[in-house]
N, C-alpha and C positions, 0 to 999 in steps of 0.2 A: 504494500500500500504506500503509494506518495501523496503530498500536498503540493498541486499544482496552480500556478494563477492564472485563473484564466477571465474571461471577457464573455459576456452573452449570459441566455436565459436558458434553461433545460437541455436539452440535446443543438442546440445551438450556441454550443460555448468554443469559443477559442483559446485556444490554447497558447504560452509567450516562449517564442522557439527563438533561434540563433542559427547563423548559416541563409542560404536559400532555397529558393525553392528543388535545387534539384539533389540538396544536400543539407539537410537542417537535422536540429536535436531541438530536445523538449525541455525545459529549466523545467526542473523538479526540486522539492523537499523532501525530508524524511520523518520533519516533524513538524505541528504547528509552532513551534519554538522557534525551530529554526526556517520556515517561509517568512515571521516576523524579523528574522533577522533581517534575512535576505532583501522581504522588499523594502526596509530600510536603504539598504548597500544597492540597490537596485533603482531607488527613487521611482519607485510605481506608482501609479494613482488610479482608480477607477476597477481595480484586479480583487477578485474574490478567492478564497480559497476553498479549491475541492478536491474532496478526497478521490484518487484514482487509482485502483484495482491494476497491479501486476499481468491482468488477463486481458485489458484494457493494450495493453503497449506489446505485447506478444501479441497479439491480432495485429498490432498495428507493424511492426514489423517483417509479420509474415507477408503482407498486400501492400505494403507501400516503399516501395526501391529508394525513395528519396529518403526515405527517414532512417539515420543514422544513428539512434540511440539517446540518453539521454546526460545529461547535467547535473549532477547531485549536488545539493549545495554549495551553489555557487558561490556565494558570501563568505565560505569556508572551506569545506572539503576541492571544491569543484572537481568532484572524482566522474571522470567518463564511463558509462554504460555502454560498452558498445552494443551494437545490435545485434550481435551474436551474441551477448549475453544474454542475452531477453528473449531468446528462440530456446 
């Protein structure tokens, strides 16, 4: 489970990636603690926090060639998930 920031309402939320479009990752958290860090260190505004399921980014991995994993707390760790880990 991660705490990601994202943007929008119900299954129309966006998510705050890094990279482009034909190569991006996902900024993730690992804990509500530390997304408060982050979007501090990040200067966010308008980003909500939700919680997203493990089974969430292994689908997404497996169907989307551009998505290369994700960003663990950036504000600190900033440890890479690559996308074979996540498969």
């Amino acid at each position: 489970m991660y705490i990601c920031p994202t943007l929008g309402e119900d299954h129309e939320k966006d998510f705050l990636v890094t990279g482009n479009l034909d190569d991006f990752r996902i900024i993730v958290f690992s804990s509500l603690e530390d997304y408060e860090k982050g979007f501090e260190y990040l200067k966010l505004t308008d980003y909500q926090p939700t919680e997203v399921s493990d089974e969430l980014f292994h689908e997404l991995a497996l169907k989307d060639d551009s998505f290369s994993g994700l960003i663990l707390n950036i504000h600190s760790d900033k440890k890479i998930i690559s996308k074979e880990e996540l498969l």
